[in-house]
N, C-alpha and C positions, 0 to 999 in steps of 0.2 A: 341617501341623498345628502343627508347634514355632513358624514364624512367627506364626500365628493367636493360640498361646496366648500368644508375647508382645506381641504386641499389646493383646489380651485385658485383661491386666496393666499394661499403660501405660493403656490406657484406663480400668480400675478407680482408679488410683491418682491421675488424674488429676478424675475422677468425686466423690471424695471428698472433695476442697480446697473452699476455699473457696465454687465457684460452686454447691456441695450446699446450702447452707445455705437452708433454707425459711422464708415468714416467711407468716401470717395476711393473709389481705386487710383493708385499713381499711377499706372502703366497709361501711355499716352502713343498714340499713331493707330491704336487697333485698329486690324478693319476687320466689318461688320458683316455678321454670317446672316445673310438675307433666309428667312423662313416660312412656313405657314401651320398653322394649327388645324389639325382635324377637326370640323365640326361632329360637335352630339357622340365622343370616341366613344366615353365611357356611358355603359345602360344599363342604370339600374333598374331594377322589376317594380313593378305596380307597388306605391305604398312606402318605400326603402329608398333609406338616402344618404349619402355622403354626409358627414361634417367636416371637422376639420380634416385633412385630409395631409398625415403626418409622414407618409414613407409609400413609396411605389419600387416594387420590383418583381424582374418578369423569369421565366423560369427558359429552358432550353426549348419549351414546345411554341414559346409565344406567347404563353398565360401569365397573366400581369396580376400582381397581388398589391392592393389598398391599403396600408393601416389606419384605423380613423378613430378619431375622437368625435363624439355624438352627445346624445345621452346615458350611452356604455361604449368603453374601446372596444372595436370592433375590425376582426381581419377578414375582406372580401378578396375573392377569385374572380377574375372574368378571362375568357378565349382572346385569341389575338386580334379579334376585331372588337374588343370592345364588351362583348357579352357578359353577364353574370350568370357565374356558373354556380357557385357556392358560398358559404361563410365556415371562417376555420372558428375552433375552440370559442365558440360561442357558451357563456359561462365564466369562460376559465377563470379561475384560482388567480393566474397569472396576468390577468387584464386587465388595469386602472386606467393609464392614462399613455395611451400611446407617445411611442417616439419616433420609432424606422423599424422598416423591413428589410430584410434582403433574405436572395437566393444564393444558395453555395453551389456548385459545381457539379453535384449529385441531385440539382432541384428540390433540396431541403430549405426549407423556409424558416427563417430565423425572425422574432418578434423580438425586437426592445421595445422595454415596456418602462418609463420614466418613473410612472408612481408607484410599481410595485417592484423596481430595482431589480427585475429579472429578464434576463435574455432566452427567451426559449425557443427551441429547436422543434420543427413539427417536420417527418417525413413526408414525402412526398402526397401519399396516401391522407395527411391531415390527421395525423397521430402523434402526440409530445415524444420525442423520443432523450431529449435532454432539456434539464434547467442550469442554468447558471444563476448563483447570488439566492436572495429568499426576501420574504416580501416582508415588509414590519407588521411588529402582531399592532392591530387595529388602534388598541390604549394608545398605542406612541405615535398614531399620525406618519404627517410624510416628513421626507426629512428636509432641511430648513438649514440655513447658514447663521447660527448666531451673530449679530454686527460686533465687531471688537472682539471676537474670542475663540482663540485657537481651533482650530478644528482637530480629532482625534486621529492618531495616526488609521492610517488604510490599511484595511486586512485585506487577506488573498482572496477571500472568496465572497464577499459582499460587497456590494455597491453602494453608490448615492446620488442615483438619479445618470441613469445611464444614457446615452445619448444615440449608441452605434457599434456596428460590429463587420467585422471582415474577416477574410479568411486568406492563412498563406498556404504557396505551391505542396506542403504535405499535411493539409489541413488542421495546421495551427489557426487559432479565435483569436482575435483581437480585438478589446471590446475597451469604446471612449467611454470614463467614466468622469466626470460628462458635465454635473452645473454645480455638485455640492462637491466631491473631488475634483479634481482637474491631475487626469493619466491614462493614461492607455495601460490595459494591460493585456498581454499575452499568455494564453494556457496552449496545451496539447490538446489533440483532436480529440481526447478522451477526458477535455476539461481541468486538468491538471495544471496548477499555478507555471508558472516558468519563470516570467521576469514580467517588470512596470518598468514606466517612466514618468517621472513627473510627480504628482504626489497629493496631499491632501489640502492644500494651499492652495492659489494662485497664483502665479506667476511670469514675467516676462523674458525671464535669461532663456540662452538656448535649453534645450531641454524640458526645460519649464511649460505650463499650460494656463490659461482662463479660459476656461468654458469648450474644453476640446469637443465639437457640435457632430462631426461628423468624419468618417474614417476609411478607405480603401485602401487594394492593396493591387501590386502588379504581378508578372508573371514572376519575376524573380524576388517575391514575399517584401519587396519595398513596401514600408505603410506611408499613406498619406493623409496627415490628420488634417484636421478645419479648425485652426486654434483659432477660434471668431474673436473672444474679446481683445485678442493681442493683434488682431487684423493683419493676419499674416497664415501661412500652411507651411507646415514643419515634414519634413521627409527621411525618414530613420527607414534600415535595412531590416533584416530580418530581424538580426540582433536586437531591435530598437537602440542602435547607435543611430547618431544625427546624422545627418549627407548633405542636408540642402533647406535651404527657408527661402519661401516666395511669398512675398512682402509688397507684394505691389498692384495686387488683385481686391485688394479693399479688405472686408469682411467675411470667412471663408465660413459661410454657415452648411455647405453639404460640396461632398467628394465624390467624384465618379470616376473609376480606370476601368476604360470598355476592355473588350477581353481581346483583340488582336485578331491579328497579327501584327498588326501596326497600333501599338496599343495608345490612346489619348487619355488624358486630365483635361476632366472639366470640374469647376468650383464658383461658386455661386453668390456673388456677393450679393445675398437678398435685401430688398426693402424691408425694415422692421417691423414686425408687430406692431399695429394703429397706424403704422404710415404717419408719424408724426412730421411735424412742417420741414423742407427743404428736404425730406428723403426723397422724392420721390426725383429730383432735379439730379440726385449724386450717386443712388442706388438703382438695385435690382435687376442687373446686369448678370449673365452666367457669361464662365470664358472657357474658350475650348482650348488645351495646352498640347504642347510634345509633354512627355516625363520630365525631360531637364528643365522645364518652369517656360519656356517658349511660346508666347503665347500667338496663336494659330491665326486667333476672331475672336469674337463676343456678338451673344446672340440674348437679346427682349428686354422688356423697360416694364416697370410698375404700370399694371392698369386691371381694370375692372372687365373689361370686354376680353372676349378670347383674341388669343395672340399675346395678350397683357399677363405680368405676373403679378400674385400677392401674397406676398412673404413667400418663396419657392422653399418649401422643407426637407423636399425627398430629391431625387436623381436617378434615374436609370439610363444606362449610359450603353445598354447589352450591342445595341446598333448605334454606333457614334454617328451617323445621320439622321438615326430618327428616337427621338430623346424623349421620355415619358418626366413629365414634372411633377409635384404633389406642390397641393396648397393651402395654406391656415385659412386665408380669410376671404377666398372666393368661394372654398368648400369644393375644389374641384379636382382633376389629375387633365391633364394634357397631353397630348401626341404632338411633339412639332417635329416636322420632314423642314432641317436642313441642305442649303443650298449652299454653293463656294464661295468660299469668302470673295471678300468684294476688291480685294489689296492684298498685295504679298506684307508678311508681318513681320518684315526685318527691322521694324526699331520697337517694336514690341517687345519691351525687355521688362 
């Protein structure tokens, strides 16, 4: 517990610098994707309960996967209606302090794990079948941005404080690394380094990252990161050459491209952590995009009651009508069934 709480504490203090800083989206004329939230979606069993509630993502049968922070990170299963079916890697080695979930293409479930710097792979069955990165031995705590002092260059195969993970058309990994690096980096489907971008710094030129939050990818292995602190999303190909910056969706704290045929971008400019004064007037909006940055609609506002968001961390985007949320500080996940936009979105730029 003493470790947890300090960690806790480095990750608070770390939370609070600069990449907190929220800013209003510029894009102007949206119109507004009218919705409704399932009541009571998610049921948990007698006794078990969500905490924070860091990454949702659903599998090809319907079955939607939790990641959550509690009093232990913890990865829950439930059926397409909501039910709780099971708990994955309960123990694991690899479980501190959750970040994001997702599923690959084969319904292999993929954990970021923020405090223990590992991304790991569980087959369908609920079995590790790969790690990426490795977790710090205990002595050394979590890892921390010294203020005023260089940070070490980025090795291939370790992280620092990973944030996300995607996967391209021949199941290459891409994985945001995340709040103490700031890059993406790309291995082979057999975990083998390939190529980064971006680096152990922060940064605002193209190329460059603070706080790369969250990551997807399209049918033709486009990535699209969520560069939050630089309040913009950056669009590189497979290669990770650059294509495209949209810049005008506010704060891109999480990334979604549904799978198609007609495939959408949505990205989430969430209300901050504590909801500090005038977020709540400027933030917490998600927008529904084409690929080429065109924005569709935007759909929810900060609030406490369902239908309301607080802090939206995760995305699942598998039905681009009906959108599964995760949440810090209601401790919840949500179903919203959208409905047609309200206005055609031609000054939506």
């Amino acid at each position: 517990m003493t470790r947890y709480l300090t960690y806790c504490i480095a990750a608070l203090l770390l939370w609070c610098g600069p990449a907190a800083a929220q800013s209003k989206a510029r894009a102007t004329n949206v119109p507004e994707i009218p919705y409704e939230s399932v009541p009571n979606f998610i049921k948990m069993p007698p006794g078990l309960y969500l905490g924070e509630s860091m990454g949702v993502a659903s599998n090809s049968k319907g079955h939607i996967f939790v990641f959550t922070r509690s009093g232990d990170t913890r990865l829950f299963e439930f059926d397409e209606t909501g039910k709780y079916v099971r708990e994955l890697g309960e123990g694991l080695y690899g479980f501190e302090y959750a970040h994001k979930v997702r599923v690959d293409k084969y319904d292999n479930i993929w954990a970021v794990d923020e405090g223990t710097n590992m991304v790991i792979k569980f087959n369908p069955e609920g079995r590790v079948t790969m790690v990426l990165g490795r977790r710090p031995e205990q002595v050394d705590g979590a890892y921390t941005t010294p203020p005023n002092q260089p940070q070490p260059p980025t090795e291939k195969y370790l992280f620092r404080r990973p944030t996300d993970v995607a996967f391209g058309p021949n199941d290459e990994i891409f994985v945001s690394d995340g709040y103490v690096n700031h890059r993406v980096v790309k291995y082979d489907k057999n975990g083998r380094f390939m190529k980064e971008v971006g680096g152990s710094a922060p940064g605002s030129a193209p190329y460059q990252m603070n706080t790369p939050h969250g990551i997807s990818t399209d049918a033709l292995g486009n990535v699209y990161v969520a560069d939050r602190a630089n309040v913009r999303l950056q669009v590189f190909d497979i290669n990770l050459v650059l294509r495209a910056i949209y810049d005008n969706i506010g704060n891109s704290w999480e990334t979604c491209v549904s799978p198609g045929p007609h495939q959408y971008l949505f990205s989430s400019n969430s209300n901050p952590n504590g909801n500090g004064p005038g977020t709540w007037e400027t933030t917490g909006e998600i927008y529904k995009m084409e690929l080429d940055g065109t924005i569709v609609g935007r759909f929810g506002k900060p609030g406490k009651q369902l239908g309301g968001f607080q802090v939206v961390h995760g995305i699942d985007c598998r039905n681009p009508n009906e959108i599964l949320v995760s949440e810090i500080e209601s401790w919840r996940v949500q179903k919203l069934m959208l409905k047609p936009a309200t206005a055609k979105p031609a000054a939506a730029r």
